[in-house]
ZAMARGU-4260 file (C-alpha; in steps of 0.2 Angstrom, whole numbers, plus 5000, padded with zeros to 4 digits):
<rodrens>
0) 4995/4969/5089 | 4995/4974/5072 | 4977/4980/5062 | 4976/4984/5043 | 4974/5001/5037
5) 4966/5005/5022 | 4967/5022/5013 | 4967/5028/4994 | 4976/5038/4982 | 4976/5044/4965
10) 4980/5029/4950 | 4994/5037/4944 | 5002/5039/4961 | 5000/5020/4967 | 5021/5018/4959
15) 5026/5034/4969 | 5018/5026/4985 | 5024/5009/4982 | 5041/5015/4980 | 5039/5026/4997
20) 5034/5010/5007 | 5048/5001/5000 | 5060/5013/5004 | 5057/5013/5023 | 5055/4996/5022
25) 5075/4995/5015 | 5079/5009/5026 | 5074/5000/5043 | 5079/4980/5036 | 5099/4989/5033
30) 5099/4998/5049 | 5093/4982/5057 | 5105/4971/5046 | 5119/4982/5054 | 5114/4980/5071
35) 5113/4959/5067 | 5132/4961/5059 | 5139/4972/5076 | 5132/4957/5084 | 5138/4945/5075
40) 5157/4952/5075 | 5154/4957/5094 | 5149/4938/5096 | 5157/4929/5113 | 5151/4919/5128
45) 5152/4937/5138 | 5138/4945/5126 | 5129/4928/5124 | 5112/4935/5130 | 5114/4951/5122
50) 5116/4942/5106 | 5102/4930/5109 | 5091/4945/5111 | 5098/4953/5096 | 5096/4940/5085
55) 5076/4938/5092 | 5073/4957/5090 | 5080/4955/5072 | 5069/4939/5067 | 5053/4949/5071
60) 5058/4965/5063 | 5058/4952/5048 | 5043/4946/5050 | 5037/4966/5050 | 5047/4968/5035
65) 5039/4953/5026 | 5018/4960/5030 | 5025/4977/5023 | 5033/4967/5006 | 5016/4958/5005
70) 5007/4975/5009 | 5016/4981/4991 | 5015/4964/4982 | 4994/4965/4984 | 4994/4984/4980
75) 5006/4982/4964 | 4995/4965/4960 | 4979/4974/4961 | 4986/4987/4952 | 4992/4978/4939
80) 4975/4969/4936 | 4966/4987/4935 | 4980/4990/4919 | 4976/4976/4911 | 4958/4976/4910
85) 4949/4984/4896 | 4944/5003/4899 | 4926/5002/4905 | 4915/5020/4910 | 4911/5020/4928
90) 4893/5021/4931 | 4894/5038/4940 | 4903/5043/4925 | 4889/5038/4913 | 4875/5046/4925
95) 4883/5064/4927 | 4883/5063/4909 | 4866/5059/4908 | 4863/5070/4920
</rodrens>
């Protein structure tokens, strides 16, 4: 089962923890890619079911792989979006200043 966290950080480390993401993303997709290749090269009707299982295990590592990629392509969107519009004062900015 999977749920969605939510937690913040700080504007000008949304890059850093992008990039983090990514890399564990990349770290697990190689390790599983290598496990898929030993497979593949180990491949005959003796380790049939093994493979079978293999190559199941490794489609829904994938499909991990894929919400984490769409996890960063929303951040980096949203991101984006907050760069690109104009520089506006945050109400609580405006009243501590009143204040």
């Amino acid at each position: 089962m999977r749920v969605r966290l939510s937690y913040s950080v700080e504007t000008e480390d949304i890059i850093e923890e992008v990039k983090r993401l990514l890399n564990i993303a990349e770290n697990k997709l190689l390790n599983q890619t290598a496990i898929l290749k030993r497979s593949h090269d180990d491949l005959s009707e003796e380790d049939l079911l093994r493979v079978i299982k293999q190559i199941d295990l490794t489609r829904q590592e994938l499909s991990r792989y894929d919400q984490t990629l769409e996890d960063c392509f929303s951040i980096l969107q949203g991101y984006n979006r907050y760069l690109e519009q104009p520089e506006q004062e945050l109400p609580n900015e405006q009243q501590s200043e009143d204040g």
